[in-house]
C-alpha positions as CSV (number, residue, x, y, z in Angstrom):
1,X,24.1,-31.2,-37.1
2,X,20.1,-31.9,-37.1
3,X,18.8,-33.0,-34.3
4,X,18.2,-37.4,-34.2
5,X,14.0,-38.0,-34.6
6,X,12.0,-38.2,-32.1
7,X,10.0,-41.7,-31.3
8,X,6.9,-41.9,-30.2
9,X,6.5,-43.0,-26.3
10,X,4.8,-46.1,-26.8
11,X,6.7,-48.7,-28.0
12,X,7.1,-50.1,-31.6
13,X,8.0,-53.6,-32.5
14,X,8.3,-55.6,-36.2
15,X,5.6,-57.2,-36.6
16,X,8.5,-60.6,-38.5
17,X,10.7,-60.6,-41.3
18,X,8.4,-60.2,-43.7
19,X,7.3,-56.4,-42.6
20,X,9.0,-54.3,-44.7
21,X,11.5,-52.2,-43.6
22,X,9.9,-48.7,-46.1
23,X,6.7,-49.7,-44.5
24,X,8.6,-49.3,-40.8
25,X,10.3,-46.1,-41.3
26,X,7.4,-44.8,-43.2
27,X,5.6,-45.3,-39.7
28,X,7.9,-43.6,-37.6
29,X,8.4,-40.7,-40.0
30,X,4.7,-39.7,-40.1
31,X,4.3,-39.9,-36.3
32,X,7.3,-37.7,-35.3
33,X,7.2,-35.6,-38.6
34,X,10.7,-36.2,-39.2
35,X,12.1,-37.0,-43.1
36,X,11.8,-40.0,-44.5
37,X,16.3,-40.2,-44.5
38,X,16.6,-39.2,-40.9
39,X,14.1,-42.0,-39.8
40,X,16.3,-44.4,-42.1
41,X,19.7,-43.7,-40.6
42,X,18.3,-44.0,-37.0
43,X,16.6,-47.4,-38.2
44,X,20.1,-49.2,-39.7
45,X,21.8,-47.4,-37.3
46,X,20.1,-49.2,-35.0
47,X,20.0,-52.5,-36.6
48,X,24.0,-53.1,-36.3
49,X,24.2,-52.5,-32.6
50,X,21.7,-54.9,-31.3
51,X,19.1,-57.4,-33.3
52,X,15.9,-56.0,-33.9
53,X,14.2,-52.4,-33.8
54,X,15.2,-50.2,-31.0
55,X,12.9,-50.2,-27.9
56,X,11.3,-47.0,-26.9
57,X,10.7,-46.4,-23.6
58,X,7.5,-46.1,-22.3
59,X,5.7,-43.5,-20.4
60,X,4.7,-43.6,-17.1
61,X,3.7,-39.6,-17.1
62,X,5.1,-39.5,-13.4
63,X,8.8,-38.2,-13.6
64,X,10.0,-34.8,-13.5
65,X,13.9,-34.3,-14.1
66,X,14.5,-30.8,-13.1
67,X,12.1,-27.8,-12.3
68,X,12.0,-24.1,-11.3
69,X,9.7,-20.9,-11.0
70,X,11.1,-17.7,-11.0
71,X,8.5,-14.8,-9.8
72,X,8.6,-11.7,-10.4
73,X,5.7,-9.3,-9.3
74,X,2.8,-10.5,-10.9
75,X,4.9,-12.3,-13.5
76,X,5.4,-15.9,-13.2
77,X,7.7,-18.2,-15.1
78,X,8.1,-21.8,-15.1
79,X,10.6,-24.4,-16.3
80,X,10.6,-27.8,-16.2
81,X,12.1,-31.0,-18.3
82,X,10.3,-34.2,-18.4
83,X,11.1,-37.8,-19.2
84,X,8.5,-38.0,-21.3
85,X,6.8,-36.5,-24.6
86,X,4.2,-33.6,-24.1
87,X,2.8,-33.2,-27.1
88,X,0.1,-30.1,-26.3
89,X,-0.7,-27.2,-24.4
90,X,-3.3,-28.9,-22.3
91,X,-0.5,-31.7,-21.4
92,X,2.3,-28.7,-20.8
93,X,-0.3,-27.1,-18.2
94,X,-1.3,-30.6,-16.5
95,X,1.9,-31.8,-15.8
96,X,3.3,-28.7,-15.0
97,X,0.8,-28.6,-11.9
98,X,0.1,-24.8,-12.4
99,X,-2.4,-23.7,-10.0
100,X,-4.8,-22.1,-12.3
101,X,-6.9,-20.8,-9.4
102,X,-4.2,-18.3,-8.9
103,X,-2.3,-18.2,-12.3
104,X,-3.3,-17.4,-16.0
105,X,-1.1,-19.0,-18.6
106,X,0.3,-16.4,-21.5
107,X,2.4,-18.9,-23.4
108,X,3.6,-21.9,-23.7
109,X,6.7,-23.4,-25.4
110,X,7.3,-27.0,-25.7
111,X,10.9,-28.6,-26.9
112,X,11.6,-32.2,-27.6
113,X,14.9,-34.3,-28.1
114,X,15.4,-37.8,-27.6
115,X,18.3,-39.9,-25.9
116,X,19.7,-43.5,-26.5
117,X,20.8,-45.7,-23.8
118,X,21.8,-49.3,-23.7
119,X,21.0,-52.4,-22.0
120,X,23.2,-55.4,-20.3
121,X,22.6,-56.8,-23.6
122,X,23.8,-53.7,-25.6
123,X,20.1,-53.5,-27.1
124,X,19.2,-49.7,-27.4
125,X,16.6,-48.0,-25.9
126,X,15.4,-44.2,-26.7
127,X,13.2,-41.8,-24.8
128,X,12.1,-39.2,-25.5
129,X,12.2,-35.9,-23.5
130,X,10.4,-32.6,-23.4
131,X,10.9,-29.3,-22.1
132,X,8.6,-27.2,-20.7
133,X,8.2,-23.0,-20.6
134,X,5.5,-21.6,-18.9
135,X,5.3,-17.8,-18.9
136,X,2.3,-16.9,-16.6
137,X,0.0,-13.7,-14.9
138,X,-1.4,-13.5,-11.6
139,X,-5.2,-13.4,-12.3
140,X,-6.4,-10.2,-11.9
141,X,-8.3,-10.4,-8.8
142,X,-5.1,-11.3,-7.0
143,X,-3.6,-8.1,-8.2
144,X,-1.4,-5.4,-6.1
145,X,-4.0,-3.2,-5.6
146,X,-6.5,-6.1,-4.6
147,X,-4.2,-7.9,-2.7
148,X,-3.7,-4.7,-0.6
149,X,-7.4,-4.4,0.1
150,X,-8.3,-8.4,1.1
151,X,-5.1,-7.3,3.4
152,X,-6.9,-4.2,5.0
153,X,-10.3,-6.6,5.1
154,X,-8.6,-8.8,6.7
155,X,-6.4,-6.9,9.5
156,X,-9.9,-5.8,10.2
157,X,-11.4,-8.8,11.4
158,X,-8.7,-9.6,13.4
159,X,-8.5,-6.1,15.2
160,X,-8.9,-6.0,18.4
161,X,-12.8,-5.9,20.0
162,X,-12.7,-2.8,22.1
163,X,-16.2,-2.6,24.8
164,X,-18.0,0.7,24.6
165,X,-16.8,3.2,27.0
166,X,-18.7,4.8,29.6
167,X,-18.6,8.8,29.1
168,X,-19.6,10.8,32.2
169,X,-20.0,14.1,29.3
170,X,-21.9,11.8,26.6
171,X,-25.1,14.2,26.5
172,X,-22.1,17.1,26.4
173,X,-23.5,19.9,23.8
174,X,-19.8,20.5,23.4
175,X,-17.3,19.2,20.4
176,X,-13.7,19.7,21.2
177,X,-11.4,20.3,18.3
178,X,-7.7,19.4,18.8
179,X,-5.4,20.8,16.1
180,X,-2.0,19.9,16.6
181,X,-0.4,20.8,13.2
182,X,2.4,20.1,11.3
183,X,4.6,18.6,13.6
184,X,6.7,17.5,11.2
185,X,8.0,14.1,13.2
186,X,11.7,13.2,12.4
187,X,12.8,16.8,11.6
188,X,16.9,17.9,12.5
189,X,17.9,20.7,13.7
190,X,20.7,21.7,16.0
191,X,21.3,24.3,18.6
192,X,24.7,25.7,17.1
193,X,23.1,26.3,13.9
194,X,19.7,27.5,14.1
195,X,19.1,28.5,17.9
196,X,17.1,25.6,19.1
197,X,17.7,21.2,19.1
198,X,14.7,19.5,17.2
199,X,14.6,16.0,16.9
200,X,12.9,12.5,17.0
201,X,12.5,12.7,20.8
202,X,11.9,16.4,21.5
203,X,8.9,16.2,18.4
204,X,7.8,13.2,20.6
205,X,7.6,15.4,23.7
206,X,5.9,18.2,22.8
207,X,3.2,16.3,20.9
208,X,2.5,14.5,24.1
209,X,2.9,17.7,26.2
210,X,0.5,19.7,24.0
211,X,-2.2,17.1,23.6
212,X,-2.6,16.7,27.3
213,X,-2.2,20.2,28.0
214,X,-5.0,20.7,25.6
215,X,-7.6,18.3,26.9
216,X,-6.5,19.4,31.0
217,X,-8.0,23.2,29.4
218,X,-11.0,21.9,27.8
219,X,-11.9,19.9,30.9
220,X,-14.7,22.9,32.2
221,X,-16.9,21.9,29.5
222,X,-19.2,19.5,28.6
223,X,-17.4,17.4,25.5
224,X,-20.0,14.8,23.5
225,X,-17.2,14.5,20.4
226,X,-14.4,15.0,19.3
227,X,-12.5,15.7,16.2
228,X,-8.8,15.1,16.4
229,X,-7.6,16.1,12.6
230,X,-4.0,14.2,11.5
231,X,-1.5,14.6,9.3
232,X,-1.1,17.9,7.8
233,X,3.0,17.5,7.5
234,X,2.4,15.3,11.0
235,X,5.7,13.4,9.2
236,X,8.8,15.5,7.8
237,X,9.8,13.6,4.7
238,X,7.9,10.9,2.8
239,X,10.0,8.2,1.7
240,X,13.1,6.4,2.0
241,X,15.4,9.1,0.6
242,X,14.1,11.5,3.0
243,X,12.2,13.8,0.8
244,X,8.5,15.8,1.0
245,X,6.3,14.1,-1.4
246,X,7.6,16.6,-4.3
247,X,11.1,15.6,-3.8
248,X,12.7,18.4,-1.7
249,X,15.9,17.1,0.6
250,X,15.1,17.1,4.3
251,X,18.0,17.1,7.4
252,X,16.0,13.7,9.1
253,X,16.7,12.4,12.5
254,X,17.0,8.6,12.1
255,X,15.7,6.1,9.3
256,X,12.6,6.2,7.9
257,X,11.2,3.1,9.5
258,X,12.0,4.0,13.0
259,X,10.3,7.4,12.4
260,X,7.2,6.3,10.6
261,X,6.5,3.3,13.8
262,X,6.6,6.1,16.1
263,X,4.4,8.0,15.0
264,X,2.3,5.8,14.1
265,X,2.2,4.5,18.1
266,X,1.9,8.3,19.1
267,X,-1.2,8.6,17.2
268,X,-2.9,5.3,18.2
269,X,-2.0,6.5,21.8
270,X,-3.6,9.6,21.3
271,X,-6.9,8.4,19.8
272,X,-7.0,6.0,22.3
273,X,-6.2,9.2,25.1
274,X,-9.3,10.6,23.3
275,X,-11.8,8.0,23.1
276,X,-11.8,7.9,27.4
277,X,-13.4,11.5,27.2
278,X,-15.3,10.9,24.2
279,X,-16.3,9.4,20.8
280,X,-13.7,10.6,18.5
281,X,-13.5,11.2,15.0
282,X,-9.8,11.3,13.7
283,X,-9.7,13.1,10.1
284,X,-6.8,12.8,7.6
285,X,-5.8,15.9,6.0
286,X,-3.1,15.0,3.4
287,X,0.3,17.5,3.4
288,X,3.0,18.4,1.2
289,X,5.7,17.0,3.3
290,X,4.0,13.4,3.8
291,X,1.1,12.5,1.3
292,X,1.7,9.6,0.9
293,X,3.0,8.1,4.4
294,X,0.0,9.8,6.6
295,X,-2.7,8.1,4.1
296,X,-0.2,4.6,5.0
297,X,-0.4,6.0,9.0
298,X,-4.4,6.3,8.5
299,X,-5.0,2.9,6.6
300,X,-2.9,1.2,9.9
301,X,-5.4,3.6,12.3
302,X,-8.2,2.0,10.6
303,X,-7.1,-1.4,10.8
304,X,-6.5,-1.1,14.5
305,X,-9.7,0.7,15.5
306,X,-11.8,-1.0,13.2
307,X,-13.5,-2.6,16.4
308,X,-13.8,0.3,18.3
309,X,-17.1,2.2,18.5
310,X,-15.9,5.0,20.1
311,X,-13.1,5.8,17.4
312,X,-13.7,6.4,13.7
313,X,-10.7,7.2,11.5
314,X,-11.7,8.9,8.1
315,X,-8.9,7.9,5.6
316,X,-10.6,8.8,2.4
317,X,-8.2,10.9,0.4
318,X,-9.8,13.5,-0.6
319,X,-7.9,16.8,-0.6
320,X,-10.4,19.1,1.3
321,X,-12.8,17.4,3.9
322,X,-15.9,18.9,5.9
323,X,-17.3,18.4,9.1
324,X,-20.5,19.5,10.9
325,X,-21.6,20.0,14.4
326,X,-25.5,20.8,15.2
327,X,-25.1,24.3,12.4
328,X,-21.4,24.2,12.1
329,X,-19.6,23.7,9.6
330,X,-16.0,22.7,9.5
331,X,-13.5,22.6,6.5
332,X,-10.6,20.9,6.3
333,X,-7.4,21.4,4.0
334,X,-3.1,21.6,4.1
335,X,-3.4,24.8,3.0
336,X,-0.8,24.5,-0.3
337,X,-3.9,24.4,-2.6
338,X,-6.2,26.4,-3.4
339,X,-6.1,30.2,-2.3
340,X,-7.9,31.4,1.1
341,X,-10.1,33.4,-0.8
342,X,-11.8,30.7,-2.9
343,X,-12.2,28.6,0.7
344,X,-15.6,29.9,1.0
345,X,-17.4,29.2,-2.9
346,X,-15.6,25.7,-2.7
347,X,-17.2,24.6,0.7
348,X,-20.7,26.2,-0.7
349,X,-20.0,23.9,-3.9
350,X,-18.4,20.8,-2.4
351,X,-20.6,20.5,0.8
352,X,-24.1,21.7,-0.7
353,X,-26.1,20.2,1.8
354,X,-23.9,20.5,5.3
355,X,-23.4,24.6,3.9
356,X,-27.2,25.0,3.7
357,X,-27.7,23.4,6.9
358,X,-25.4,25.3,9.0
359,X,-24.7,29.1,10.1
360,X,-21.3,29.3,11.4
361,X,-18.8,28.0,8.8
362,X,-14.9,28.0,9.5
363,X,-11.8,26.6,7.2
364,X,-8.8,25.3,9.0
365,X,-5.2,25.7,7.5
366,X,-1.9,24.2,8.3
367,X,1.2,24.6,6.3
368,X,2.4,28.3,7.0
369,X,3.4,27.6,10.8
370,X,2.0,30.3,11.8
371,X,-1.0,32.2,13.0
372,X,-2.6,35.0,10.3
373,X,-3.8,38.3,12.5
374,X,-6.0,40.7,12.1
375,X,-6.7,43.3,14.8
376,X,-10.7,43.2,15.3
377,X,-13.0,46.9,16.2
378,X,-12.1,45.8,20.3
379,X,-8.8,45.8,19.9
380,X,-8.4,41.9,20.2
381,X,-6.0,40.4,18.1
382,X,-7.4,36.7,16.5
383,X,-5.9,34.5,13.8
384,X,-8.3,34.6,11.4
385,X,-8.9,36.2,7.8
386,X,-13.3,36.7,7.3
387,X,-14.4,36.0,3.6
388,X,-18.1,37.0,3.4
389,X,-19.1,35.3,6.5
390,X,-16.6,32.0,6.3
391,X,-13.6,32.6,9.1
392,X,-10.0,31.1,7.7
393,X,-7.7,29.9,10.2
394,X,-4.2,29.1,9.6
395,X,-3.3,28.0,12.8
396,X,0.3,27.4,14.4
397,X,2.8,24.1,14.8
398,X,5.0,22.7,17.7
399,X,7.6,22.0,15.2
400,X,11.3,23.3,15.6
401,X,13.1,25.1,12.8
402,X,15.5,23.5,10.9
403,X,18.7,24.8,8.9
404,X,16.2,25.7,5.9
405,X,13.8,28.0,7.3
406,X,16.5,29.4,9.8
407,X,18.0,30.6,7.0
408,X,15.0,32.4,4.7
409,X,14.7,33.9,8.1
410,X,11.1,32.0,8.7
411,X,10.2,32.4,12.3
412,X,6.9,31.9,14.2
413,X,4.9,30.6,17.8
414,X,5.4,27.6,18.7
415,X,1.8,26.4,19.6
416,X,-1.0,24.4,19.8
417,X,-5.1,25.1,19.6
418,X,-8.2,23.3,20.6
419,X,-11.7,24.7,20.0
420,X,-14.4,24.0,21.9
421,X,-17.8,24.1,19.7
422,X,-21.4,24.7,21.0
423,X,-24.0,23.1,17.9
424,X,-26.0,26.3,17.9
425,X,-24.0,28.9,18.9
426,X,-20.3,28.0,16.7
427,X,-17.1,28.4,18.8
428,X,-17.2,29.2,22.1
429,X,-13.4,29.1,23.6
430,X,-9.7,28.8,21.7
431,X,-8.0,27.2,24.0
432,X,-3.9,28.0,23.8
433,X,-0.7,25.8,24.4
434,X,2.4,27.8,23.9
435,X,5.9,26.6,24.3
């Protein structure tokens, strides 16, 4: 059945007998753009219910029947129906009371029909109705990605205000290194199946245990800085389903949320450990196992020290970092990349200026659990491999074995190192803590 004209809002009345009816419908018809016929039959229709032309309602442009906005992501759409006739774009937008401050409009649809009422009298009156479909975008600069950053900016401003401490060793010549690696926090393993319990609270443990064990050790020397590198597999899996980064199935110890909050606390605790000996400098170092959730621990980091002079978090995620001491030279990797022997050309390439200014050049390596020996002219046996004058160290973890490596037979120390640096004369004590 086709759909009854529409009339226009305002309202339309014979001007006496003597207008002619053609000249009436002809009226109508051109301002709705409905057929000549339709226009016709609404017109006699009309005429034998009540005396005279059928009053159209009028407009007041203030009444909304029904609304609703469904969002989803940056996607917006909007519905609404109206008591009145929209007629353009411009009208669709106004009334729908987008707020174009935040919303770009992609396109709009407009519908009209028209419904007949009647009076006490029985006299007919029509409105006509519109419906509204607003498909919108989030403007751009209100993106994911920038939405994310105002975030971080923001969390920033609000950190807390932390007064410079008072270091007793400030003019130390020394830099202490801590290396804690791959812990892998939030790791299973049980006693009955591969010799040893590792869990949630024992991971806990032995960070804390080796940490102050390691700074007890270096307290002998004189420490100006400090560079405390993180991640490096410091989380087991990296998501929700309790994978590495590339997918591979991990035995976990409790969700992912629980896991990821602790060690997030044990890291802010440790910084904040650090920063009453000296200025320190915590350095991301992205690993297989978690390269995406130590970059999310390192954002938080940031956010919370932000404020704090003596505590500088270096998120940036680049894949191999460097760091210099007086004419030291310290790289930084996961050691799943690129192969030991290229270490040395990549540091000359990467870090042009730091390599040209500095004589004693070193590359430190998680990843392999384990510490690389070589027995040296003396006798001593050290962890390192020597490429032309660059020293690679692939130094140990704290972490437990699981059911995996138990069962390739992967076995090493369970350790920590710290290094105590001298700016002119390189390293000048490894300091150990073995389980």
């Amino acid at each position: 059945m086709a759909a009854s004209p529409i009339i226009p809002y305002f309202t339309i009345h014979p001007k006496g007998e003597d207008e002619k009816i053609e000249k009436y419908v002809k009226r109508i018809a051109g301002l709705t753009g409905f057929s000549y016929g339709s226009v016709q039959k609404i017109y006699y229709r009309n005429k034998k219910r009540a005396t005279g032309i059928p009053t159209i309602k009028a407009a007041n442009k203030t009444s909304t029947v029904t609304e609703s906005t469904t969002i989803t992501g940056d996607k917006c759409t909007y519905e609404g129906t109206f008591d009145f006739p929209i007629k353009t774009e411009e009208e669709a937008i106004k009334y729908s009371k987008v707020d174009l401050d935040k919303w770009e409009v992609d396109k709009v649809v407009i519908r009209h029909w028209s419904t007949t009422t009647k009076d006490k009298d029985g006299k007919a009156h029509v409105t006509q109705n519109s419906g509204v479909t607003l498909f919108l975008k989030k403007l751009a600069h209100l993106s994911a990605d920038n939405t994310k950053a105002e975030m971080v900016e923001w969390l920033k401003s609000i950190a807390p205000v932390y007064p410079p401490l008072y270091h007793k060793s400030i003019q130390g010549e020394h830099l202490l290194e801590i290396n804690i690696f791959d812990l892998h926090l939030g790791k299973l393993a049980w006693r009955g199946e591969t010799g040893e319990d590792y869990d949630l609270e024992i991971a806990e443990k032995r960070f804390y245990e080796g940490l102050e064990s390691l700074i007890s050790k270096s307290s002998p020397y004189r420490i100006g800085k400090i560079l405390f590198p993180f991640g490096n597999d410091f989380f087991n899996a990296d998501n929700m389903f309790n994978t590495t980064t590339a997918g591979t199935p991990q035995d976990q110890d409790g969700r992912w949320m629980k896991i990821y909050t602790k060690g997030r606390k044990m890291l802010h605790t440790a910084a904040t450990m650090l920063a009453q000996i000296a200025p320190v400098e915590m350095v991301l170092v992205q690993g297989n196992h978690d390269h995406q959730t130590s970059f999310y621990v390192g954002d938080a980091l940031e956010c919370a020290f932000a404020n704090n002079p003596d505590v500088a978090i270096d998120n940036k995620p680049v894949l191999r970092k460097y760091k210099t001491f007086g004419n030291c030279l310290i790289g930084y990797t996961h050691g799943d990349g690129a192969k030991d022997a290229k270490l040395p050309l990549l540091m000359a390439q990467e870090a042009k200026e730091q390599w040209a200014a500095s004589n004693y050049r070193e590359w430190h390596l998680g990843h392999f659990h384990t510490q690389q020996t070589k027995q040296t002219a003396n006798g001593l046996t050290v962890n390192t491999e020597e490429y032309n004058g660059v020293i690679v160290r692939k130094l140990p973890s704290l972490s437990g074995t699981d059911a995996w490596h138990h069962k390739m037979g992967y076995k090493s120390l369970q350790a920590a190192h710290a290094m105590i640096w001298d700016k002119e004369n390189g390293v000048q004590a490894i300091l150990h803590h073995n389980l």
